[in-house]
ZATIKE-943300 format. One record per residue (C-alpha): residue number from 1; x, z, y; chain; residue in one letter. Coordinates in steps of 0.5 Angstrom, whole numbers. Layout:
REM ZATIKE-943300
- NUM:X:Z:Y:A:A;
...
This chain:
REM ZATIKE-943300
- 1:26:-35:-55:A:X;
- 2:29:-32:-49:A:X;
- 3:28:-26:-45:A:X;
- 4:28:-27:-38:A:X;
- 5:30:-21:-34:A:X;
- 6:26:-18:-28:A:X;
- 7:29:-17:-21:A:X;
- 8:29:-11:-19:A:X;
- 9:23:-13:-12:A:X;
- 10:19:-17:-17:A:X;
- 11:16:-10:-19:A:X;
- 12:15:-9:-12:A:X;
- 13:11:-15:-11:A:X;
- 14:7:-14:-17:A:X;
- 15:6:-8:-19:A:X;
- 16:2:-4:-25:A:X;
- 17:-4:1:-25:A:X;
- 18:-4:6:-30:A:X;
- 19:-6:3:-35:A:X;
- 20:0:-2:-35:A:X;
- 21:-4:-8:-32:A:X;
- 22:-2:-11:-26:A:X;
- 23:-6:-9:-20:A:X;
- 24:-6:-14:-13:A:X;
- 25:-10:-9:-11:A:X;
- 26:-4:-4:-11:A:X;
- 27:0:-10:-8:A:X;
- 28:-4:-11:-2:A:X;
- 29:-5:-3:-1:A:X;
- 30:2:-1:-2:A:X;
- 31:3:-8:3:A:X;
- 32:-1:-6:9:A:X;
- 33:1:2:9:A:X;
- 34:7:0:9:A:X;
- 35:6:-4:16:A:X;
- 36:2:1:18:A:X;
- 37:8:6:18:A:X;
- 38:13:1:20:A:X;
- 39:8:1:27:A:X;
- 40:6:8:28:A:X;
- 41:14:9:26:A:X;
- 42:16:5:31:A:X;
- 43:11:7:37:A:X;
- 44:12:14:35:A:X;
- 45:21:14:35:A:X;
- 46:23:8:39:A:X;
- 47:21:10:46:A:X;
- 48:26:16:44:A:X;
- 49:32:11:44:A:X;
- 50:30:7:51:A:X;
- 51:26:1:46:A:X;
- 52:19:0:47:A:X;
- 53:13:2:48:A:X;
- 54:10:-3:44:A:X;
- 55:2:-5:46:A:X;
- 56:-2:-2:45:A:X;
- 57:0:5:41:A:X;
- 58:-2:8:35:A:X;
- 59:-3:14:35:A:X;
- 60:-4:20:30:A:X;
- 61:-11:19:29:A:X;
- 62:-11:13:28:A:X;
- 63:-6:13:23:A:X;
- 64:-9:18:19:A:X;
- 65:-16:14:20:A:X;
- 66:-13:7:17:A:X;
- 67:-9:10:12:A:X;
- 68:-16:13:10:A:X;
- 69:-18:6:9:A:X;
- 70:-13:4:5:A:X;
- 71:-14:9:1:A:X;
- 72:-22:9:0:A:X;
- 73:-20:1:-2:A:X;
- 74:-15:3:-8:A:X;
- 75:-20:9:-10:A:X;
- 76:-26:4:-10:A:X;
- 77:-23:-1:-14:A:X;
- 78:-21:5:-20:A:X;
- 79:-29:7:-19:A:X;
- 80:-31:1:-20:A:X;
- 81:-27:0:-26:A:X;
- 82:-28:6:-29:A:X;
- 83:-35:4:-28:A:X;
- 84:-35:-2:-32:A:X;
- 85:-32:2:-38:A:X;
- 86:-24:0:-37:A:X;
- 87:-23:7:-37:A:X;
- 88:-16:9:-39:A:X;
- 89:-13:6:-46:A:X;
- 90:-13:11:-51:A:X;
């Protein structure tokens, strides 16, 4: 049987939990902060340069409140799976 050699993106795009299994979870979190710091970026340091402003902006707090979500999402898929015993393999 062949080894297939993963990329180095796939890890990117499917990403394991600490306990090794893979996580969409971690995908879709780590996806949308990453979109919502290139906005906030962009709101916050192109205008600098002449480009922009986009509408409508973010600000800090905002920011900071939807990174919170993000947060609250991944945190509650740990809570509940350690809920259900899927605790840490020792």
């Amino acid at each position: 049987m062949v080894e297939r050699r993963r990329l180095w993106w796939e890890s990117l795009l499917r990403p394991s939990d600490a306990r090794g299994r893979e996580s969409r979870t971690l995908a879709f979190v780590g996806c949308s902060w990453l979109l919502v710091s290139l906005k906030f970026s962009a709101d916050a340091f192109l205008p600098i340069f002449g480009i922009g402003p986009f509408q409508p902006l973010v600000t800090i707090t905002e920011y900071a409140s939807v990174t919170a979500a993000l947060l609250a999402i991944w945190l509650g898929r740990e809570w509940i799976d350690a809920k259900r015993g899927g605790g840490p393999d020792v």
